[in-house]
Each structure stands twice: as structure tokens, then as C-alpha cells.
N, C-alpha and C positions, 0 to 999 in steps of 0.2 A: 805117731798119729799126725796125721796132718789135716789142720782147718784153715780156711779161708774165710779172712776175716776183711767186715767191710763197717766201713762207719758213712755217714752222712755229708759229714765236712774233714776234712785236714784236720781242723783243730780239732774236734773230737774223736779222730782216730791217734792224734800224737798224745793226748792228755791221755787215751786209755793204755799207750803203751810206754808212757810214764809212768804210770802208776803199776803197770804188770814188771817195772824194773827196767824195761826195753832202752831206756833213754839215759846216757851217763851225765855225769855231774857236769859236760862240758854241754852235753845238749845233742849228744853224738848216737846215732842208733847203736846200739849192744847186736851188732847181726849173729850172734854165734857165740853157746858158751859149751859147757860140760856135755847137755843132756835138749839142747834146742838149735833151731836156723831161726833165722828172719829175715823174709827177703819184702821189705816195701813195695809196694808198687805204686801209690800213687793213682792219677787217673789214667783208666784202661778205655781204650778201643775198642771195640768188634773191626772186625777187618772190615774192607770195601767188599763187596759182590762184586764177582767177574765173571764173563762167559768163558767160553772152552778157549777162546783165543786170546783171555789175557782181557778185552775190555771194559775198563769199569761199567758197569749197571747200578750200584748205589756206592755211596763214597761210606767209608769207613762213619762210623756212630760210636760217639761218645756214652762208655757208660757210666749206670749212676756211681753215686758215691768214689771213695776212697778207699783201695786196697791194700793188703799186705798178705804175706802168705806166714804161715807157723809151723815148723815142724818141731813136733814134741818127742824125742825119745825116753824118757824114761816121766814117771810123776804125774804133777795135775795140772791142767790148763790154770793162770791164771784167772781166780773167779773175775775179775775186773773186764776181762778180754771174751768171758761167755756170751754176753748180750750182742757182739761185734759177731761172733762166728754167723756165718752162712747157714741160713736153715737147710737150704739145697743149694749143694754144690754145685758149681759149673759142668757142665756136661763135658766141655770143650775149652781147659783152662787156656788160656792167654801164655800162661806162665805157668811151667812147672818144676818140678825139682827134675835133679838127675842121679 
């Protein structure tokens, strides 16, 4: 399963993924164990608007909050990371697995 998780600020997205285990004893994100990914993102884009020929119409927009992506294969999300999941998913993720 996979959620897209977003928090408000940095620091309330790294404390939640401190406490879901995400962060090791050095301070170093855990991307990858047995039965999960995590890939951070940080702050995302929407692209610029361009016409058919390539020129920009609006420049790229900052979106809100603070990203990370989760993939879960086996078990339960941590409860601490439910409040962060995305009510509605991106239509058109920025970033996605492969």
C-alpha cells in the first residue's frame, strides 16, 4: 500500500517520522527496511505551464506543506503517520515509485 504523506512544517513531518521509527539513532532517515520504502520529498513544485512550443505561461508554484512518500508491504501503517496521510491523493504524483 502506498500513502502520501504531508505535514505542515519540516519539523512536524521529521518528529512524525521519528516516532513511526523512520529516523536512526544518528538522525539519518531508515529509507528502506524488511516490509517498507521512504522516499522524503520535502518541498514539491507543480511544474510551470507551457504552450505547445515549450513557453512558459506560468512559472512553476510552490506547494503547500512538506512531503514524503510510504510504501508499506506487509502490516499496519504507523498510527503516529495516520493524521499525515493525504485524504485525496494526487491525481498527478510529482514523484512516484517504480
Amino acid at each position: 500500500m502506498d500513502y502520501y504523506i504531508k505535514s505542515d512544517t519540516r519539523k512536524g513531518l521529521m518528529a512524525a517520522l521519528a516516532a513511526a521509527g523512520l529516523i536512526d539513532g544518528e538522525g539519518n532517515l531508515v529509507m528502506a527496511g524488511e516490509n517498507f520504502a521512504l522516499q522524503y520529498l520535502g518541498k514539491l513544485y507543480d511544474p510551470p505551464i507551457v504552450d505547445e512550443f515549450g513557453v512558459e505561461l506560468a512559472p512553476a508554484q510552490l506547494c503547500t506543506g512538506w512531503h514524503a512518500n510510504f510504501r508499506l508491504l506487509s502490516g499496519d501503517l504507523p498510527d503516529v503517520l495516520r493524521p499525515l496521510v493525504m485524504k485525496t491523493p494526487p491525481t498527478t504524483p510529482l514523484v512516484v515509485w517504480f
